[in-house]
C-alpha positions as CSV (number, residue, x, y, z in Angstrom):
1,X,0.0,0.0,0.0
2,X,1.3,3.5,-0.8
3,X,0.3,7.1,0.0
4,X,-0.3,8.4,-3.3
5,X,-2.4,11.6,-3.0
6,X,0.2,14.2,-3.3
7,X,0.7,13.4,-6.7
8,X,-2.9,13.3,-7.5
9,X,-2.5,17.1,-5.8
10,X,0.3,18.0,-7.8
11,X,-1.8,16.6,-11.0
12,X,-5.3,18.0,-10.6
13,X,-15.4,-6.6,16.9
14,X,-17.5,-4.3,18.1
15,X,-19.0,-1.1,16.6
16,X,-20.2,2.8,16.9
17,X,-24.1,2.1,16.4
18,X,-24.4,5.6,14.9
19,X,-25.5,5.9,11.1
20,X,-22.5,4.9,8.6
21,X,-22.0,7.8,7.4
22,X,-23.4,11.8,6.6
23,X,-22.9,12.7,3.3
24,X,-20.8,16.3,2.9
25,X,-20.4,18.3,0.1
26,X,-18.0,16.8,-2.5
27,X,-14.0,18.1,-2.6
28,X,-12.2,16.7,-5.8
29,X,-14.2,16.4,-9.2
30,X,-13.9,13.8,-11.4
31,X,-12.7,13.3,-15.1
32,X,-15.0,13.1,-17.7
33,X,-15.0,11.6,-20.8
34,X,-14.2,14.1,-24.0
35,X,-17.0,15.2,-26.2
36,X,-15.9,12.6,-28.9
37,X,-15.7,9.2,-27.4
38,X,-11.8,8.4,-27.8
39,X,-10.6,5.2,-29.6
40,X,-8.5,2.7,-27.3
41,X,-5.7,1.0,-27.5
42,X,-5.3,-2.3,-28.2
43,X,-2.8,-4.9,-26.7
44,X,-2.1,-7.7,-28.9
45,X,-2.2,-11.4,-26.6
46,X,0.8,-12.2,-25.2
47,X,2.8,-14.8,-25.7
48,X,3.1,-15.9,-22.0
49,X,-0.5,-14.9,-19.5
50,X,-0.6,-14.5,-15.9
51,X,-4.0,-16.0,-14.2
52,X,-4.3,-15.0,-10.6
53,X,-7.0,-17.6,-8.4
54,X,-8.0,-16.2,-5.2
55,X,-6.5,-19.2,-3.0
56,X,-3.1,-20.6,-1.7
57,X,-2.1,-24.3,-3.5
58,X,-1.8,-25.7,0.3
59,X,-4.8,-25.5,1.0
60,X,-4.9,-29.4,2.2
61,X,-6.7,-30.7,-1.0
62,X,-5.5,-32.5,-3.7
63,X,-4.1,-30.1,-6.9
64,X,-6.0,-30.4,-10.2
65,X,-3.3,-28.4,-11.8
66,X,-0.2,-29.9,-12.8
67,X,2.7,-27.9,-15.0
68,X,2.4,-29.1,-18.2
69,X,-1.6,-29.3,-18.6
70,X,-3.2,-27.9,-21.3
71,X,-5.9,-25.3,-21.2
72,X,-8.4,-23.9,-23.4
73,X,-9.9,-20.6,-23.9
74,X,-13.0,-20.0,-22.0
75,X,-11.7,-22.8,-19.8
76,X,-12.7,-23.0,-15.8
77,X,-9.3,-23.4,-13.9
78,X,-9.5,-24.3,-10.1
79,X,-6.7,-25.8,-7.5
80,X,-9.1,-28.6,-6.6
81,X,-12.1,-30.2,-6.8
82,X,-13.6,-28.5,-3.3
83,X,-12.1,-25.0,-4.3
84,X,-14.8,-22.2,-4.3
85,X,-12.1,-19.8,-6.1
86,X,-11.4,-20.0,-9.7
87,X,-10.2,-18.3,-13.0
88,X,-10.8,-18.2,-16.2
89,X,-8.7,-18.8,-19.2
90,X,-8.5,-16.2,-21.8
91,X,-6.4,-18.2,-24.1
92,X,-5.6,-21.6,-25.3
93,X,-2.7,-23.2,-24.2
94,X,-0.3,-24.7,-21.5
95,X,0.2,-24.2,-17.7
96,X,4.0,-23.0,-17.3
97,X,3.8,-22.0,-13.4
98,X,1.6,-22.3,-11.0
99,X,3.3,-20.8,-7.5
100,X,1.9,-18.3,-4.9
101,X,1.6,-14.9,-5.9
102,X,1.2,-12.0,-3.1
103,X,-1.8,-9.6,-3.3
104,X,-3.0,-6.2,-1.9
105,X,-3.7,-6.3,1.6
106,X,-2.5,-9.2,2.8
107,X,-4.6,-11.0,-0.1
108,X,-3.0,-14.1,-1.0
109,X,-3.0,-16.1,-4.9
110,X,-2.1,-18.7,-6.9
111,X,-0.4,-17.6,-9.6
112,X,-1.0,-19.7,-12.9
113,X,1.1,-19.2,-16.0
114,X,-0.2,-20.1,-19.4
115,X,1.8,-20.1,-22.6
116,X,0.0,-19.1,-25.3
117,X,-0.6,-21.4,-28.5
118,X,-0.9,-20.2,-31.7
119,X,-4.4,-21.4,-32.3
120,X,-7.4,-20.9,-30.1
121,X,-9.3,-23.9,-29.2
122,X,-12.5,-23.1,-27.4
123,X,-14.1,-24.6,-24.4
124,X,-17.8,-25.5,-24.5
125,X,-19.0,-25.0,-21.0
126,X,-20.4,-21.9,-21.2
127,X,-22.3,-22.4,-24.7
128,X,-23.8,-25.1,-23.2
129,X,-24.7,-23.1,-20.3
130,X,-26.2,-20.1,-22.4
131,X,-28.6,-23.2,-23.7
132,X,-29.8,-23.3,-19.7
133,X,-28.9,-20.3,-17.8
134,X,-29.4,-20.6,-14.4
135,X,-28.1,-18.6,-11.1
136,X,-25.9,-21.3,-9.1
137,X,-24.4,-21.7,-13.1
138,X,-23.7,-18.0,-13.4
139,X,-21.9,-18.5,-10.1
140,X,-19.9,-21.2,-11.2
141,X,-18.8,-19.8,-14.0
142,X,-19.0,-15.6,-14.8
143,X,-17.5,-14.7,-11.6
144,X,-14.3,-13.9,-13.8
145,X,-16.0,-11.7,-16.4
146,X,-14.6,-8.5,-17.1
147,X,-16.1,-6.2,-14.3
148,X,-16.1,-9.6,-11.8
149,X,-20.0,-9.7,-11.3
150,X,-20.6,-11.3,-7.9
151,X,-23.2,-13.7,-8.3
152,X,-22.6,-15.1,-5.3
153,X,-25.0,-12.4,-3.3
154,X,-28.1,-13.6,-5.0
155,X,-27.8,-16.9,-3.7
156,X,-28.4,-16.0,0.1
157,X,-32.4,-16.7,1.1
158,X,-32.1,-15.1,4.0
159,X,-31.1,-11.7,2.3
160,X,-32.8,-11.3,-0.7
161,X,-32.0,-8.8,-3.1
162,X,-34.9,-6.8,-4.1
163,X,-32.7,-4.1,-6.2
164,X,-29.5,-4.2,-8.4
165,X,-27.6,-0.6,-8.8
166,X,-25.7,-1.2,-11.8
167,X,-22.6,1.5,-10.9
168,X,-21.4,3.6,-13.7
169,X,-19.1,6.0,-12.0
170,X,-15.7,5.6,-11.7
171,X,-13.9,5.0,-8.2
172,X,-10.9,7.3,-8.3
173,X,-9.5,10.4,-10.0
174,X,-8.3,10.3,-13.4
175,X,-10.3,7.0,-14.4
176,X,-12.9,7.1,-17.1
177,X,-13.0,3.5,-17.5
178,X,-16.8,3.0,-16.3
179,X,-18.1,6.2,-18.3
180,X,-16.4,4.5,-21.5
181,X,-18.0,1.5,-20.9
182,X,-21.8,2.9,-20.3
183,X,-21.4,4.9,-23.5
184,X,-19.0,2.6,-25.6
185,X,-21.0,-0.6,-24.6
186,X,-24.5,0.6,-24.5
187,X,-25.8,-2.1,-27.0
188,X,-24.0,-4.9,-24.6
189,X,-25.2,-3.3,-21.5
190,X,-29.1,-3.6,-22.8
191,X,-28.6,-7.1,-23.3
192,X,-26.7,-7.6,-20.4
193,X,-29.8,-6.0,-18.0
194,X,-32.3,-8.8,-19.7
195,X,-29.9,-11.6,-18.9
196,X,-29.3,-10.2,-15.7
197,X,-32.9,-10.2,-14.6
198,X,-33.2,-13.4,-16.2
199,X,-30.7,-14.8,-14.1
200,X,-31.0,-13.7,-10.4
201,X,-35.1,-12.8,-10.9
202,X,-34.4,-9.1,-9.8
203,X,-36.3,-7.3,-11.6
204,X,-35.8,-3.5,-10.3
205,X,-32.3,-2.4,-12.1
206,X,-31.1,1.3,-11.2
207,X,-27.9,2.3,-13.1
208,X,-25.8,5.3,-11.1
209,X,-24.4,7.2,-14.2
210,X,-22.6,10.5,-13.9
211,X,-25.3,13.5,-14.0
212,X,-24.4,15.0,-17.5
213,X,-24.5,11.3,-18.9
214,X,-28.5,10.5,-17.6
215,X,-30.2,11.3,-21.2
216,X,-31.1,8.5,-24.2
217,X,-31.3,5.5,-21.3
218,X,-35.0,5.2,-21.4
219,X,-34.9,1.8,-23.2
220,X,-32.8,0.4,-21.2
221,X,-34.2,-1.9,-18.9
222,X,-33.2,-0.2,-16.2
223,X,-34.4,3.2,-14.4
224,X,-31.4,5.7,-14.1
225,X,-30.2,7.8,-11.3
226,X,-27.6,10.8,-12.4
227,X,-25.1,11.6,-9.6
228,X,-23.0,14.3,-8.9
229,X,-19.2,13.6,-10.5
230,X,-17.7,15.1,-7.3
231,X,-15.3,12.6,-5.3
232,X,-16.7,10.4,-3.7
233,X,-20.1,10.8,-4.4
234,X,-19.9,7.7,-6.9
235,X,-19.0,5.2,-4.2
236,X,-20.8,2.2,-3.4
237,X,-21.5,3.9,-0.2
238,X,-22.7,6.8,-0.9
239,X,-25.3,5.6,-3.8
240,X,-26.8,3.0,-1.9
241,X,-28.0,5.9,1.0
242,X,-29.7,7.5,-2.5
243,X,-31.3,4.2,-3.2
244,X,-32.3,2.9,0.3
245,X,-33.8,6.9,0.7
246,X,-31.7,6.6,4.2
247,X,-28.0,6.2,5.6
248,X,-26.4,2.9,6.3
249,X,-26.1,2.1,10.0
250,X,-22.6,0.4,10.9
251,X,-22.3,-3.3,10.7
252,X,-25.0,-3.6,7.9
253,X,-24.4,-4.3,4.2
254,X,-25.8,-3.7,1.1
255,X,-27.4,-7.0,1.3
256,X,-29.1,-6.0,4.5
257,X,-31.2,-3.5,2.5
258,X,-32.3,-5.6,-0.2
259,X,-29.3,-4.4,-2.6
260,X,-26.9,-5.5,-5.0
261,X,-24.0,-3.5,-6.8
262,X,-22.5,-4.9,-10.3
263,X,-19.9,-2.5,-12.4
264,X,-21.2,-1.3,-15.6
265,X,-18.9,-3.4,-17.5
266,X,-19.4,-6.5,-15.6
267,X,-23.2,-6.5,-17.1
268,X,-21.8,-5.0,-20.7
269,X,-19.4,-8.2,-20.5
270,X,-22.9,-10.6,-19.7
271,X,-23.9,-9.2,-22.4
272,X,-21.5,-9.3,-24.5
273,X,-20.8,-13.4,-23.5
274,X,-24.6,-14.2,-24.3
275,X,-24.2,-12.8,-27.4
276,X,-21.4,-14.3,-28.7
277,X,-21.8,-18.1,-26.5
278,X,-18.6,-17.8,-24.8
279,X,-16.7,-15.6,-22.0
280,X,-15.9,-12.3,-22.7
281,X,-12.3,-12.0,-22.0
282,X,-11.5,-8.1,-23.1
283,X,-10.9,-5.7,-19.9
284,X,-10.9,-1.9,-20.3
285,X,-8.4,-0.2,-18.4
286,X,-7.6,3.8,-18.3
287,X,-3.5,3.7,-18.4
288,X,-2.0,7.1,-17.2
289,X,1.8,7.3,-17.6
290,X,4.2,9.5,-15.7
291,X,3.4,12.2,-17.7
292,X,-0.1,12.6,-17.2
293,X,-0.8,11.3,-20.8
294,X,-4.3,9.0,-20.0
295,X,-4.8,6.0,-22.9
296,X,-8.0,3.9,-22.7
297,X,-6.5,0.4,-22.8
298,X,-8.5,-3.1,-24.4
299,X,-6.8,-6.0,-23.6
300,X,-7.2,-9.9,-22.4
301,X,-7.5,-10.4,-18.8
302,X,-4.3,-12.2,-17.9
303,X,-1.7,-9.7,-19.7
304,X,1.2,-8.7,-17.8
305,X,1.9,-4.9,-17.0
306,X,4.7,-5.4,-18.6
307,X,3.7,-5.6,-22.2
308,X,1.2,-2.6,-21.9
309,X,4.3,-0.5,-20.9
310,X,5.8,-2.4,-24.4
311,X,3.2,-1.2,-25.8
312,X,3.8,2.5,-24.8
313,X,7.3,1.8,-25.5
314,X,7.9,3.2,-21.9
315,X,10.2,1.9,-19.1
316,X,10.5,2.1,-15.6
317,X,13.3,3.5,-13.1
318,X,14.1,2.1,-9.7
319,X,12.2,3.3,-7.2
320,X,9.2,4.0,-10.3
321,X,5.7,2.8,-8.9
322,X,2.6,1.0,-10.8
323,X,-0.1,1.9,-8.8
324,X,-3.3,-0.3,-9.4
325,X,-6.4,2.1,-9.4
326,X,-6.4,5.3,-8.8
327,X,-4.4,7.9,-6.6
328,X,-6.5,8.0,-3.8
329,X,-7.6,4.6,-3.2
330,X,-5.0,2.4,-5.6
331,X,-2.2,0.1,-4.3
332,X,1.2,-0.4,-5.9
333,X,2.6,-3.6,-6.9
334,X,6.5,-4.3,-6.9
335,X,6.2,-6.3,-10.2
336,X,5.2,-4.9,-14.0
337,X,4.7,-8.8,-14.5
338,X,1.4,-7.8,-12.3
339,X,-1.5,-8.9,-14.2
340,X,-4.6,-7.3,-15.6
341,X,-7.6,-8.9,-13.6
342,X,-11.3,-8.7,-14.0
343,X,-11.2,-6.0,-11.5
344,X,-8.6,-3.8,-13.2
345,X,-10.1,0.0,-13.8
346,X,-6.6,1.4,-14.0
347,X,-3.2,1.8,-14.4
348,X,-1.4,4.5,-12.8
349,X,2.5,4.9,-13.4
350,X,4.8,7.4,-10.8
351,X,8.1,8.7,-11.3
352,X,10.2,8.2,-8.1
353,X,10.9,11.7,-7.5
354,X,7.0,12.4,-8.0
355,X,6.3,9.8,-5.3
356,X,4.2,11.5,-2.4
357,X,6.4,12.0,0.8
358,X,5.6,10.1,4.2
359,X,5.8,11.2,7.3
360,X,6.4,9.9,10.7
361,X,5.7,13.3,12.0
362,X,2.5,13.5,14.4
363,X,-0.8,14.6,14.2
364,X,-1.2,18.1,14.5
365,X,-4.6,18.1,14.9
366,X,-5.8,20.4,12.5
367,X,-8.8,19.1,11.6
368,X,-8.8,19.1,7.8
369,X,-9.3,15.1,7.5
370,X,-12.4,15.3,9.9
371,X,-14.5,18.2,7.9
372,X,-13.7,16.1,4.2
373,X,-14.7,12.6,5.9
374,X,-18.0,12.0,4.1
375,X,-18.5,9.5,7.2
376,X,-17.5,12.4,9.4
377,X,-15.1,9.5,11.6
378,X,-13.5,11.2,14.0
379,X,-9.9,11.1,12.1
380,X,-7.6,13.0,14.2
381,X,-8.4,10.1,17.1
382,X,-8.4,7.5,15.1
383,X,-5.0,7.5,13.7
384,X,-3.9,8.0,16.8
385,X,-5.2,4.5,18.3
386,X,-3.8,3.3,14.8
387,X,-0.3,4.8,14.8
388,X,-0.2,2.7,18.5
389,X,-1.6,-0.6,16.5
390,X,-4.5,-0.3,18.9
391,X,-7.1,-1.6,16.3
392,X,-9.7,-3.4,18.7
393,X,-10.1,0.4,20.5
394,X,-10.1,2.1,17.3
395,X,-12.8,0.4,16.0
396,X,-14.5,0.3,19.5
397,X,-14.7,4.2,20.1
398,X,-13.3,5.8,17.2
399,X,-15.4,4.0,14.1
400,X,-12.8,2.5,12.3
401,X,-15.5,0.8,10.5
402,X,-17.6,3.4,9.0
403,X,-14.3,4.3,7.0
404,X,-15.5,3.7,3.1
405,X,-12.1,3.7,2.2
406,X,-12.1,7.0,-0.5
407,X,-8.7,8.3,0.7
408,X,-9.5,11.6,1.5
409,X,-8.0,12.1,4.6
410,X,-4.5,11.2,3.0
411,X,-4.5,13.5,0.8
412,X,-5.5,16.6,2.8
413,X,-3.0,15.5,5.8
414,X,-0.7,18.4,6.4
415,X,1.6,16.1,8.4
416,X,1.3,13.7,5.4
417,X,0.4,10.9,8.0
418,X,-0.3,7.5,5.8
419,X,-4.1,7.1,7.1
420,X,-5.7,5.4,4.4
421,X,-3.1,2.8,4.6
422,X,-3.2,2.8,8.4
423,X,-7.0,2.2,8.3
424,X,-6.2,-0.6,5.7
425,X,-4.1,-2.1,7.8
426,X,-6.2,-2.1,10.6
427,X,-9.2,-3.9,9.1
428,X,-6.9,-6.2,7.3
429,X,-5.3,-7.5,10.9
430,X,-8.8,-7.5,12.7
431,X,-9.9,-9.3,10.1
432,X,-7.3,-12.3,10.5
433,X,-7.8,-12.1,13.7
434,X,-11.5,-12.9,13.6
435,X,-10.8,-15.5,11.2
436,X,-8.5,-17.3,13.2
437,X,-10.9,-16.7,15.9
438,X,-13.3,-18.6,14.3
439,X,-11.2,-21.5,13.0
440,X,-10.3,-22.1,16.4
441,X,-13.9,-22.6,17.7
């Protein structure tokens, strides 16, 4: 995890029962998309394809992947037979690697390597399953989609959903990903809303779209709610207080309230994958080098970083990040062999002497990160707690929790304290420590 808001300046247990958050006027505004919808770049397939499966290989079961097995496109690729977690192949060929692969967060994978053959071979399973869609199907298999559409939420009877918000604003500064993809994809995005009530039942669909972007969605399938493009308005958050007409009380979920949230590409890429009888496999990413030059990027989930930055014909320095995401809220990774997952929005890359500058220094409580919390936490006594690794009090008295994580506070610290990350960090370690809390009972 990294601090990255000063360049983003320099370019442009148990729990508080209050309400999750009050919503504040909006600080940062976000990108939009030119008046002329740009083209984007394409990235040919690699020779060689990173797949990342949410799982370590030790997981006690026996392996169903073996170095040396082939693979085909479209293919469903799991550790074992028991495994929940899974990936799917975007090419045809054969498994080089499979080895652990660390994540953001303390998120752990399985790294799979795939060298690619020269001719694609198609796997059938998900023509077959177009024949007969069904819900526990779509769970078993278009989890990996472009987007990552969690299935997996409609399938709990004691929390029905009663409403999917189909979110069309992008999650950081600089990104236009999602707005390309309402406008770019609208045809796949029509069909995608039919297959998706088809699927999970639901049949009220509300697509969050940035405010200027509202008009020509009346056959859609869906009704449409315009939001204000100030950050962090178009956070999960924040839309679902809009749709539930009331604020989210700490220690409830979307779910809770009858709700569902897909990306807007995830349900362009159902779409898209009905339409043709097999996966898509094509991830948009907005790729922003060290110059502030922004690309819209098409390529295969599974390409390295590296071949992108080919692409660009750029290099990197020591000490040079890639930073996942955006600048508030991205991560960096240490590797440009990184891949592009379902999940990937954007690429970020910083030149090390543009690298924001972190402080040890403390708090001098002067208040800025309290007035721009949308959840109006208590930041100044938070960190505190946090800087101490006092995590269990922090979220105790000082609502760790209601945190949603936009980065704010980072990047109006005058002391340049690391909060986001600190908050990260705490959630991350309470949350191993529940889990192993639970494994022992």
């Amino acid at each position: 995890m990294v601090l990255q808001c000063q360049a983003a300046k320099e370019k442009g247990t148990h729990m508080m029962k209050r309400s999750f958050f009050s919503v504040t006027a909006p600080r940062l505004q976000v990108d939009s998309l030119p008046g002329v919808l740009p083209d984007s770049v394409r990235i040919e397939t690699p020779r060689q394809i990173m797949l990342l499966i949410e799982e370590t290989a030790d997981n006690g079961n026996a392996m169903m992947l073996r170095k040396g097995d082939p693979v085909k496109t479209g293919q469903k690729i799991s550790l074992s037979t028991d495994s929940k977690a899974y990936a799917i192949s975007t090419v045809t060929g054969t498994i080089t690697h499979i080895e652990p692969f660390p994540g953001e967060s303390g998120k752990q994978f399985t790294a799979v390597s795939v060298a690619v053959s020269k001719e694609a071979d198609p796997d059938e399973s998900f023509a077959t399953y177009c024949d007969s869609p069904s819900l526990e199907g779509a769970v078993n298999l278009l989890g990996c989609l472009p987007g990552s559409p969690a299935f997996e939420i409609f399938m709990d009877a004691d929390k029905p959903i009663k409403t999917i918000v189909i979110n069309a604003m992008d999650q950081d500064l600089f990104i236009i990903t999602a707005q390309y993809a309402l406008t770019a994809f609208y045809h796949n995005l029509t069909q995608g809303i039919q297959h998706l009530k088809t699927i999970t039942g639901v049949e009220k669909v509300v697509i969050a779209a940035p405010q200027d972007a509202i008009q020509g969605y009346g056959d859609i399938g869906a009704s449409v709610m315009g939001i204000d493009k100030g950050y962090p308005e178009g956070l999960p958050h924040l839309i679902a207080q809009r749709v539930a007409g009331h604020e989210i009380p700490v220690g409830k979920d979307f779910q809770d309230f009858g709700m569902a949230f897909l990306g807007v590409e995830a349900v362009a890429s159902l779409g898209r994958s009905f339409q043709n009888k097999k996966p898509a496999r094509t991830k948009m990413v907005t790729f922003m080098d060290k110059n502030g030059n922004r690309s819209l990027v098409s390529t295969i989930v599974g390409t390295p970083i590296r071949d992108i930055l080919k692409r660009f014909d750029l290099g990197l320095n020591d000490q040079d990040r890639i930073i996942i995401g955006g600048p508030l809220n991205g991560y960096s990774t240490y590797t440009d062999a990184f891949p592009i997952r379902p999940d990937t929005d954007a690429i970020l890359l910083q030149d090390k002497d543009d690298v924001a500058f972190v402080s040890d220094y403390p708090c001098i409580n002067c208040g800025d990160c309290v007035r721009v919390c949308p959840a109006r936490v208590p930041v100044n006594m938070l960190i505190r707690f946090l800087e101490a690794g006092q995590y269990e009090e922090a979220a105790e008295n000082y609502d760790l929790y209601s945190c949603l994580e936009c980065g704010l506070c980072s990047y109006v610290c005058v002391a340049r304290i690391p909060i986001f990350q600190s908050i990260k960090l705490a959630k991350y370690e309470l949350g191993r420590a529940a889990t192993g809390e639970a494994a022992d009972e």
